[in-house]
C-alpha positions in Angstrom: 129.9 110.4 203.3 128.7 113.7 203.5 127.3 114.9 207.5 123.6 115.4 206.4 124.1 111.3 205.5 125.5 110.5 208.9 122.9 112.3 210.7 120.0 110.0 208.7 122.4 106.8 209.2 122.9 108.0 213.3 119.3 108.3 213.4 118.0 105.1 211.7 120.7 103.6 214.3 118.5 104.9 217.3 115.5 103.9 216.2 116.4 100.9 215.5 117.9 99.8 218.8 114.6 101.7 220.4 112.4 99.3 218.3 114.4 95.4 219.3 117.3 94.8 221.1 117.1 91.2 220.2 120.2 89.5 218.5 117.7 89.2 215.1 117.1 92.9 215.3 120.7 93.8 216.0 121.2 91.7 213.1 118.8 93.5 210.6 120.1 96.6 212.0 123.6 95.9 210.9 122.8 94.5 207.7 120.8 98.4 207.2 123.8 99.9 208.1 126.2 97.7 205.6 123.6 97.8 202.8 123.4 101.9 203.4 127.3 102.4 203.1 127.3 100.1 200.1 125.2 102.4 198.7 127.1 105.4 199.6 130.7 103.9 198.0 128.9 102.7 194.9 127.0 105.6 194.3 128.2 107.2 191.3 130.4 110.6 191.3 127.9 113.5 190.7 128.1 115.3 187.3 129.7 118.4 186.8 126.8 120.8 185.8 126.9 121.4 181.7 126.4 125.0 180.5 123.4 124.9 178.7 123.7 126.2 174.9 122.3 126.6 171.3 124.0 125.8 168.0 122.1 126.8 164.7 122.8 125.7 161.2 120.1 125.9 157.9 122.8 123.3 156.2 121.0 120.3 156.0 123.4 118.1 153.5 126.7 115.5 154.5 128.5 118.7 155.5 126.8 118.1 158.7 128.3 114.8 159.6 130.2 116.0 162.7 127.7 117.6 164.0 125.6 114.1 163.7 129.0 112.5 165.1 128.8 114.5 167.9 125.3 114.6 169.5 125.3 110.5 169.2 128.9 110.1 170.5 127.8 112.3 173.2 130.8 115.0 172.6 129.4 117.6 173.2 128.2 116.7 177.1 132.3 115.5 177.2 133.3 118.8 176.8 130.6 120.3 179.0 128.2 121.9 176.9 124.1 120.3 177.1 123.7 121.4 172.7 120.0 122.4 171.9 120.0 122.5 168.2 117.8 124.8 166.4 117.7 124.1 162.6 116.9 127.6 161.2 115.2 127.7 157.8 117.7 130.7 156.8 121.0 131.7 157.3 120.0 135.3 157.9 118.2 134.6 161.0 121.3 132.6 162.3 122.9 135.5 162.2 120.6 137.9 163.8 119.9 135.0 166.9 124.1 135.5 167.2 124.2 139.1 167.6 121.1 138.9 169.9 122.6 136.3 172.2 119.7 134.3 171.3 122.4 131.1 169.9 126.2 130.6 171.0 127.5 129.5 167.6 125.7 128.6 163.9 127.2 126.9 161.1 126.8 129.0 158.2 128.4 129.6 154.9 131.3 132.2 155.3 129.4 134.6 152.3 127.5 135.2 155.1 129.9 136.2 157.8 131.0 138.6 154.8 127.8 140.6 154.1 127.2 140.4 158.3 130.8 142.6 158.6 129.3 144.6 155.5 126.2 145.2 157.3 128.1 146.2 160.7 127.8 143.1 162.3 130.6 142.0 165.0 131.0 138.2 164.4 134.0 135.8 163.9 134.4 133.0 162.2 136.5 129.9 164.5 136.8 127.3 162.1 136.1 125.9 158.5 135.1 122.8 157.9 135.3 121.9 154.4 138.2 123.4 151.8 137.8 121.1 148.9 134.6 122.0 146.5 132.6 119.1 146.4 129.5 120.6 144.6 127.6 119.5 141.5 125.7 122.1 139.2 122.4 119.7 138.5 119.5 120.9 135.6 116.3 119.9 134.6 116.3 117.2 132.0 115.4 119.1 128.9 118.5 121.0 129.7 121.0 119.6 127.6 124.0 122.2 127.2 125.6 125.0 129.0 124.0 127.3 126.7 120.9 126.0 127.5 121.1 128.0 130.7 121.1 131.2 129.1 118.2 133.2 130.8 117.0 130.2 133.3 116.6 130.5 137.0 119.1 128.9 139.4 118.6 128.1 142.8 120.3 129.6 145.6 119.5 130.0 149.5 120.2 133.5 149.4 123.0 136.1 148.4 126.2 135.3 149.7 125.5 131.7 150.6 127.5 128.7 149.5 124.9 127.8 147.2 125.6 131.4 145.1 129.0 131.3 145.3 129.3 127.9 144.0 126.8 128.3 141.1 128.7 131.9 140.3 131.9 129.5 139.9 130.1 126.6 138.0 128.6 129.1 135.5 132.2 130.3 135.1 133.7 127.6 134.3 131.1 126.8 131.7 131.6 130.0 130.3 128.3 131.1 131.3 128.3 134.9 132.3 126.4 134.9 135.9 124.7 138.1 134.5 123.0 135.9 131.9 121.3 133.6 134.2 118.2 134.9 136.9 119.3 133.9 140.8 116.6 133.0 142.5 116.2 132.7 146.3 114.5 129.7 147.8 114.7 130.2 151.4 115.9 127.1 153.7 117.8 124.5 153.3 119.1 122.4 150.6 116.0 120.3 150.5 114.1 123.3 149.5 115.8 124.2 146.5 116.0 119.9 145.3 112.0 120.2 146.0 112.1 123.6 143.5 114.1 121.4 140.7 112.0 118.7 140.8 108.8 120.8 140.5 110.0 122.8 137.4 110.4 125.8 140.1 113.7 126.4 139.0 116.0 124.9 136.2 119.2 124.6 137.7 121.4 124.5 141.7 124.0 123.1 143.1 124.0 119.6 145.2 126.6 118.4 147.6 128.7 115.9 146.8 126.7 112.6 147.0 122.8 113.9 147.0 123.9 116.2 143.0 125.1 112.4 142.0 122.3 110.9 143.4 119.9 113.7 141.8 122.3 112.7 138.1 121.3 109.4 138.2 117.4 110.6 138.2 117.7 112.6 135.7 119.0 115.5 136.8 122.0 116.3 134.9 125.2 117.0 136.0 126.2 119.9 133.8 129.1 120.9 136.1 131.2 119.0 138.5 133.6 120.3 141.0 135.0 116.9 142.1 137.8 116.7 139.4 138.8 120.3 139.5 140.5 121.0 142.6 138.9 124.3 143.2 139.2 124.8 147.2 137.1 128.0 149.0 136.1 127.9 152.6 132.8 126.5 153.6 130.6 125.8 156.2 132.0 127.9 158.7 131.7 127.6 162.6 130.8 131.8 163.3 130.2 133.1 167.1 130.0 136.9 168.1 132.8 138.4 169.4 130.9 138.9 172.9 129.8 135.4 173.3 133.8 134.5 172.6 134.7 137.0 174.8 132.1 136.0 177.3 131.9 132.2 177.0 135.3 130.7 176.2 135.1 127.5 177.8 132.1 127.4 175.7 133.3 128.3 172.4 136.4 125.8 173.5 133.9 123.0 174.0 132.3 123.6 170.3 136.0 123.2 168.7 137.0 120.6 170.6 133.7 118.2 170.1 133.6 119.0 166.6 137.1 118.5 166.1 136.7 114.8 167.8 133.8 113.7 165.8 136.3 114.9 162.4 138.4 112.4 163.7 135.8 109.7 164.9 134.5 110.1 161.4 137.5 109.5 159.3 138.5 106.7 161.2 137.5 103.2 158.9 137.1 101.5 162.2 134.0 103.8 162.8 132.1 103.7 159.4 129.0 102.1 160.1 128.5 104.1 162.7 128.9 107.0 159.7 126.6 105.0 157.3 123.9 104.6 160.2 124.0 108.5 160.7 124.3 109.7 157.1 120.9 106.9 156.3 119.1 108.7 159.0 119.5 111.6 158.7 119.8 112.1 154.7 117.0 109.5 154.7 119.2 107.2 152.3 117.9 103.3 151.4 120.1 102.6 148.7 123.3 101.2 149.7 125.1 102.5 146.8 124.2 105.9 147.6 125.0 105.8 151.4 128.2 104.3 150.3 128.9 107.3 147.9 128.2 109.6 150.6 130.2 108.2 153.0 133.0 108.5 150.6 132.3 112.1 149.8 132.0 112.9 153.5 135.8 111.6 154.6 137.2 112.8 151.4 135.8 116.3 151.8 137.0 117.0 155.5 139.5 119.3 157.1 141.2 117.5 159.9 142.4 120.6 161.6 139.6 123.6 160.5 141.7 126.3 160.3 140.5 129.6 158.2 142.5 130.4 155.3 142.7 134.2 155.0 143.5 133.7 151.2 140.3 131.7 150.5 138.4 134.5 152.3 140.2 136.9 150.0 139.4 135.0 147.2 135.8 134.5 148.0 135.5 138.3 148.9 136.3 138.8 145.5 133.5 136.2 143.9 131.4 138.2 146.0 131.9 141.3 145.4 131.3 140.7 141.6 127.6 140.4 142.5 128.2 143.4 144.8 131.0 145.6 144.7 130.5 146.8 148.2 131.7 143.8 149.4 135.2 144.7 148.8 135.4 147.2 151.0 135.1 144.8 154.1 138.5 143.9 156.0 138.2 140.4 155.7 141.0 139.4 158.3 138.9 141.0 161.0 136.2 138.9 160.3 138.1 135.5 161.4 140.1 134.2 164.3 142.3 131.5 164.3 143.4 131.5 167.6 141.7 129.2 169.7 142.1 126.5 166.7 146.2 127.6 167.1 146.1 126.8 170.6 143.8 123.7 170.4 147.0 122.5 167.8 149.5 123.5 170.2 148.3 122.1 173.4 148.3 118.7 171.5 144.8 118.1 171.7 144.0 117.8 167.7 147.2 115.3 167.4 145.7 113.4 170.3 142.1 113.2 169.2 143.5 111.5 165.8 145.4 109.4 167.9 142.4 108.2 169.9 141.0 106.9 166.4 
């Protein structure tokens, strides 16, 4: 019990005897006293204050799962962080709130962190959360055949996204020339560009996973489907500036850590409607087939330690810089930091947090 507390309880003592000194009023006067220290033991332990931070991510699809996992498990607050998260309608602004200080972290594709370096900017990428390609190249209905897209406008979020680099690869392996096809930016989320296709706005993009099934079975054909092919490139991308790692790294830590939990919370079976509830709300799925087929998509499509494999940023440097050869001239190892993952693997915690599950 603290001295200001034993002041107030000496006090309401005094008073107390002042006011009766009859056996009923000693009486009420030790019950005060016995119902104050029960208070006082059962009283919970006081919080340790959370450093207040924002996360920002445009990505709107399953990729998001963990984030999901980790606001409702409360993870984030575990590892000391109180999370404001700002969904920003591109990932161009994400990066601008970074090097402003504005946001601690954003989730954005790693074409981004790419043109950023290009551009000057000083941000590293901590994790990736997604390897495996899990995109499907969806079209308008009177598109029948690859050639069919000769000249017609696809959908991407903006140069250097996910979005472009997956299309660049899906036209590719349809023998498609990128050149021959008209990229067209539709600014925001992945929403935005399924609202385009569905008002003739453009002719073609590329779905995650479940959602370019989902938009097959509507009508929307799947012209090209990464599922079967293997094809792995890093995605999704947790990126902070090197002053805010610098500056903040029991925030950055917490970040890793939370995230790294809700991987493992969400590829635990024991936890799956838990995952179904989440991926209903916030995809806004009724159909139990469909929620199912995400589900599925979303533990198949995981990393379960995020590292960032310099090769797949080599190789996606390359895919970009076909669209812009300036883009080779970025050192993409300085662009990425593995270490704090590395010592999150070392220190046992990733093992444990599977273990936990």
């Amino acid at each position: 019990m603290g001295i200001p507390a034993l002041h107030r309880l000496k006090q309401t003592r005094t008073d107390a005897l002042r006011r009766n000194r009859s056996w009923p009023g000693r009486l009420a006067f030790l019950s005060l006293i016995a119902s104050g220290l029960l208070q006082c033991l059962c009283a919970p332990p006081s919080v340790e204050a959370r450093t207040k931070t924002n996360l920002s991510s445009s990505v709107t699809s399953e990729s998001m799962t963990h984030v999901w996992v980790a606001r409702d498990r409360g993870l984030f607050k575990k590892h000391g962080l109180d999370v404001q998260f700002v969904l920003m309608p591109r990932n161009s602004l994400a990066v601008a709130a970074l090097l402003a200080g504005e946001i601690d972290a954003a989730i954005i594709g790693p074409g981004h962190l790419i043109n950023a370096a290009l551009g000057g900017a000083d941000l590293l990428g901590i994790a990736n959360f997604h390897q495996k390609l899990d995109f499907r190249l969806n079209v308008r209905p009177e598109i029948k055949k690859p050639e069919d897209l000769r000249g017609k406008r696809v959908a991407i979020s903006g140069p250097g996204s996910t979005s472009h680099t997956v299309a660049i690869l899906a036209l590719q392996g349809l023998h498609i020339d990128p050149a021959r096809v008209s990229f067209l930016t539709i600014p925001g989320t992945e929403m935005n560009r399924r609202l385009a296709l569905e008002t003739n706005g453009v002719d073609a993009t590329t779905l995650k996973g479940a959602m370019g099934d989902l938009y097959g079975n509507k009508g929307y054909t799947v012209l090209y489907n990464f599922k079967t092919t293997g094809v792995t490139l890093p995605q999704n991308m947790l990126v902070t500036s090197r002053r805010t790692a610098a500056n903040k790294p029991k925030v950055v830590d917490g970040y890793l850590k939370a995230m790294i939990e809700a991987i493992a919370f969400t590829l635990d079976p024991a936890n799956k409607e838990v995952v179904l509830r989440l991926l209903a709300s916030n995809l806004r799925l009724n159909n139990p087939a469909d929620l199912e087929e995400s589900y599925k998509s979303v533990i198949d499509s995981y990393e379960r330690a995020p590292h960032i494999s310099l090769q797949g940023m080599q190789r996606l440097q390359k895919i970009l810089a076909q669209s812009n050869p300036k883009i080779s001239e970025v050192r993409v190892e300085n662009t990425i930091d593995n270490s704090i993952m590395e010592k999150l693997e070392n220190s046992g915690f990733i093992q444990s947090a599977y273990r936990k599950n």
